[in-house]
C-alpha positions in Angstrom: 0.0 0.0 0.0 1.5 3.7 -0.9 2.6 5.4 2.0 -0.1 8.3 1.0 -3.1 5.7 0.9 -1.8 4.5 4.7 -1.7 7.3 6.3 -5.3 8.1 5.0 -6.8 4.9 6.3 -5.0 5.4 9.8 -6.7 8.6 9.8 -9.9 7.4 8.6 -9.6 4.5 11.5 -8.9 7.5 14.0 -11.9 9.5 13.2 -14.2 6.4 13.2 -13.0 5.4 16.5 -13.9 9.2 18.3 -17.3 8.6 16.6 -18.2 5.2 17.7 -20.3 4.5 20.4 -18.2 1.6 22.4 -20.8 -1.5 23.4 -21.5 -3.4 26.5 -19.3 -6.7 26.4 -22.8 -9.0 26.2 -23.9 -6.4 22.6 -20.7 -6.2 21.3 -21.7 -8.6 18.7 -24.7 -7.1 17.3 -23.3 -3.4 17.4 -20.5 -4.6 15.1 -22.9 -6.3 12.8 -25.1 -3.1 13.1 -22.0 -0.9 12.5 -21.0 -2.5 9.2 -25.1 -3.1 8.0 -25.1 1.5 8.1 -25.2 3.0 4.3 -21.2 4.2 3.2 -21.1 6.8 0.5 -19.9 5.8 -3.0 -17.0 7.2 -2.8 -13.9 5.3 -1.2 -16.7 2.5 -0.2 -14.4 -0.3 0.0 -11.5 1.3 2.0 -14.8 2.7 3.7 -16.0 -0.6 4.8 -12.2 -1.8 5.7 -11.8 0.8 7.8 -15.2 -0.2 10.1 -14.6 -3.8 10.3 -10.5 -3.0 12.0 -11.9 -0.1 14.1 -15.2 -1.9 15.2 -13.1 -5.1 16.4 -10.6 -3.3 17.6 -13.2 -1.3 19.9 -15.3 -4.1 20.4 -12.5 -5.8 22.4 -11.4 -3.2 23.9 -14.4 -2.8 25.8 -14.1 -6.2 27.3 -11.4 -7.0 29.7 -8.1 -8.4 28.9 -8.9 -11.9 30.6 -11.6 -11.8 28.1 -10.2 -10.9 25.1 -7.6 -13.9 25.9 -10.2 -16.0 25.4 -12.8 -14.3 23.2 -13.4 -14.4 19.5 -17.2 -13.2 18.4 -16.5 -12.8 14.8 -18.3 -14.2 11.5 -20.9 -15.7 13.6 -19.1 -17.6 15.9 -18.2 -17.3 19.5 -15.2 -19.1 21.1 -14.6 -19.5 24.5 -11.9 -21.2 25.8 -12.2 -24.4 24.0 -15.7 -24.5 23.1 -17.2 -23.2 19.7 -20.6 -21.9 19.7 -22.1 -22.0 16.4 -25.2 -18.9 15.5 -28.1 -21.1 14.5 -28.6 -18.1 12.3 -25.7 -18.7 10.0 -26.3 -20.8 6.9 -25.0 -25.0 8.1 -25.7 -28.0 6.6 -28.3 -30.0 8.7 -27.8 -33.5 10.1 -29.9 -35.6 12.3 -29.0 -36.4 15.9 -27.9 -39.6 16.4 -30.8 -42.1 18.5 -27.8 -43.6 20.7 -24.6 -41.0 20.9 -21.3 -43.0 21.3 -19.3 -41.8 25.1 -16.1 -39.4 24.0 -13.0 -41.3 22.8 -11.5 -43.8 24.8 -13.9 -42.9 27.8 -13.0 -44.8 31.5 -14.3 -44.6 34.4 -12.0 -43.4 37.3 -11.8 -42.8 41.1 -11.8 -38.6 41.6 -7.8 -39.1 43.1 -6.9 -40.9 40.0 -8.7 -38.2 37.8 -6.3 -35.5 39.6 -2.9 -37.8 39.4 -3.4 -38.2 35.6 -4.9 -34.6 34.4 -2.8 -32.1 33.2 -4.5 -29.4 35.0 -6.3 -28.9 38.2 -9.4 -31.4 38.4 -11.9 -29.6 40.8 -15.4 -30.3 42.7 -18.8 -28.1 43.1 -19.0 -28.5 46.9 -22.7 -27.4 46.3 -23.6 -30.8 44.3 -21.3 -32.9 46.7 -19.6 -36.1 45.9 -19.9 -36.9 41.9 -21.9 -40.6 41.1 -19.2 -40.9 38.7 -15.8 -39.6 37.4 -15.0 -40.2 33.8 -11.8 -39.5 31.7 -11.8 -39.2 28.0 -9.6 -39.0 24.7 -6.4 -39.5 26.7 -2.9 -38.6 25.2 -0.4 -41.6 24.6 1.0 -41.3 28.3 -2.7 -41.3 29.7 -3.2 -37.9 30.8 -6.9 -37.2 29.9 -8.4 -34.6 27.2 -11.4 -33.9 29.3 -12.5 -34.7 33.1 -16.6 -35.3 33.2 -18.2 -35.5 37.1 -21.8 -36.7 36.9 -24.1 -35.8 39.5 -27.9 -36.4 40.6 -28.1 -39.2 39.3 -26.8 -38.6 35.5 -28.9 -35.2 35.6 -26.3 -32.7 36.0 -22.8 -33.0 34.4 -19.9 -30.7 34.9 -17.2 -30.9 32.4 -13.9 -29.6 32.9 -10.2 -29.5 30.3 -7.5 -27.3 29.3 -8.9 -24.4 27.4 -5.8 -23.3 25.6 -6.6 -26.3 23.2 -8.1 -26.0 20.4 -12.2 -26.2 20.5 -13.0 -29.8 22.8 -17.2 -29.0 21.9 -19.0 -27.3 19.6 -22.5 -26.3 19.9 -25.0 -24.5 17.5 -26.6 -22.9 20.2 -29.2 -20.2 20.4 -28.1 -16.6 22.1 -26.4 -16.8 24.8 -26.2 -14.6 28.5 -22.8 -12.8 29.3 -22.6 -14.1 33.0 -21.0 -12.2 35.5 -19.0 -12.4 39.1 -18.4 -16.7 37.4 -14.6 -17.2 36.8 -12.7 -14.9 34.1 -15.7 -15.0 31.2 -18.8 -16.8 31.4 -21.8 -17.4 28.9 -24.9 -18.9 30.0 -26.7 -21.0 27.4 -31.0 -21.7 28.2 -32.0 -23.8 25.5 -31.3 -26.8 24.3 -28.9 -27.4 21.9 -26.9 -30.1 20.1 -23.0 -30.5 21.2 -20.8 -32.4 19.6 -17.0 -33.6 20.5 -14.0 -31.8 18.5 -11.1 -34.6 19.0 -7.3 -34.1 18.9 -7.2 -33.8 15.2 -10.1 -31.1 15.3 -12.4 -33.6 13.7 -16.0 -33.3 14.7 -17.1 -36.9 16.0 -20.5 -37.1 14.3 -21.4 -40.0 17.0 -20.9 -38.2 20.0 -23.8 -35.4 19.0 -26.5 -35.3 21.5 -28.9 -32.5 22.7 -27.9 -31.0 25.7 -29.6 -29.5 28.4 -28.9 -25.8 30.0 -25.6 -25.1 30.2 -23.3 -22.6 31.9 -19.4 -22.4 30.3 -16.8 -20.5 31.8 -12.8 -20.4 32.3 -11.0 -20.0 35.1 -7.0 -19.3 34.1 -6.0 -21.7 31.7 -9.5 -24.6 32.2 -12.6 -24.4 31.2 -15.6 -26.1 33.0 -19.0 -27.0 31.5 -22.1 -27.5 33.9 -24.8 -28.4 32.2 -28.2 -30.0 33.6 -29.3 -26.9 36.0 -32.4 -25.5 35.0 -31.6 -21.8 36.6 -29.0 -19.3 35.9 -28.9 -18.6 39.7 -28.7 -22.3 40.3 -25.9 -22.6 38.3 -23.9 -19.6 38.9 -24.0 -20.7 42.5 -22.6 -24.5 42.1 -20.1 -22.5 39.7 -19.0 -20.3 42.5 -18.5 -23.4 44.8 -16.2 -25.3 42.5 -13.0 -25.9 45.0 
C-alpha cells in the first residue's frame, strides 16, 4: 500500500474510532454487525467498509477486559470460548440428524476422583454445592494417559460438569441459540437456556458425528487456563452458585 493511501486509512480509523459509540461486552456482537449493516457513500466504499470492520473489532475488544479478550473471538458468527465453539443457529449449516444412541467421548473410562487428579494435566476440581460426583469419567487420553477432558456426573446422570484445558483448540461445539454474558463466574462466562446439540472436537479437530447429542442448559466458563462446563441446571442462579463453589 502507498505510504499516501496508509496514512489516510490510519486517519480514517482514527476518526471512526472518536465517533463510535463503544458497546457493552454481552452487545458487542450485534453493534459490530449493526455498525457495518449502516449506508457508506460511493465514494472510497471499500476502504470505507475496511476501515469499520479493523476499528469496530478493535473497539469491540477493547471494551471487554483483557482476561476476556484472551479467550474471546465473536467474529463471523461464531463465539469461542476457551475451548468450546458456539455455532449462531442463524448462519447458513448444513443440517444432520442427531444420532438415536450417541457413542461416550473417545477412549472414555471410568476413574476414582484421586486418579482423575494424578493423571490430568490441569487442576481437576469439585462443586462442593452438588457434593460427591456418582461418577468420574476421563476421555480422549494422550499416549501417556493424561486425559483430554475430566466429566463429574451428578444427581443421578442429571447434572454433568465438564472440565479440560482451554488453551486447546475447541473440545465441543455447539450450535446454540443466544447466549447470557454471566458475570461475578470465573474470568468470562456465557450462559446457554435452551437446548442445543454439542458435539465432541477430537485431537485432530475432527468433529465426531457420533458423539452429538442434545444437551440440556448449560453454563461455560474459564477460570485461568481450564474451562468447565455445567450443564443440567435449569436456573442461571442455580448454576452460577454451584459455579461459585467449585474448589
Amino acid at each position: 500500500m502507498p505510504e499516501r493511501d496508509f496514512e489516510e486509512l490510519i486517519g480514517e480509523l482514527r476518526d471512526l474510532g472518536r465517533a463510535y459509540a463503544v458497546p457493552e461486552a454481552r452487545d458487542q456482537r450485534q453493534a459490530v454487525r449493526a455498525r457495518l449493516a449502516r449506508p457508506a457513500p460511493r465514494r472510497h466504499r471499500a476502504r470505507f467498509y475496511l476501515s469499520a470492520v479493523v476499528a469496530a473489532l478493535v473497539l469491540a475488544v477493547a471494551a471487554i477486559s483483557p482476561a476476556r479478550a484472551a479467550v474471546l473471538d465473536a467474529v463471523g458468527g461464531l463465539l469461542r470460548v476457551a475451548g468450546i465453539e458456539l455455532r449462531d443457529p442463524s448462519a447458513e449449516q448444513p443440517e444432520r440428524a442427531l444420532p438415536a444412541s450417541p457413542s461416550p467421548l473417545p477412549a472414555q473410562a471410568t476413574a476414582e476422583l484421586a486418579d482423575a487428579r494424578a493423571k490430568a494435566l490441569f487442576p481437576v476440581v469439585v462443586p462442593e454445592k452438588l457434593g460427591s460426583p456418582d461418577r468420574v469419567l476421563l476421555a480422549d487420553p494422550d499416549k501417556n494417559g493424561a486425559p483430554r477432558v475430566v466429566t463429574q456426573i451428578f444427581r443421578g446422570g442429571t447434572v454433568r460438569f465438564d472440565q479440560f484445558d482451554g488453551r486447546v483448540d475447541p473440545v465441543f461445539l455447539k450450535t446454540a441459540p443466544d447466549g447470557q454474558w454471566v458475570e461475578g463466574v470465573g474470568e468470562v462466562a456465557v450462559w446457554l437456556a435452551a437446548p442445543h446439540p454439542i458435539t465432541y472436537v477430537d485431537r485432530d479437530g475432527v468433529s465426531r458425528d457420533e458423539t452429538a447429542r442434545l444437551a440440556g442448559p448449560s453454563l461455560i466458563w474459564s477460570t485461568g487456563s481450564v474451562t468447565y462446563r455445567l450443564e443440567g441446571l435449569a436456573t442461571l442462579e442455580e448454576a452460577s452458585e454451584v459455579a461459585r463453589s467449585v474448589r
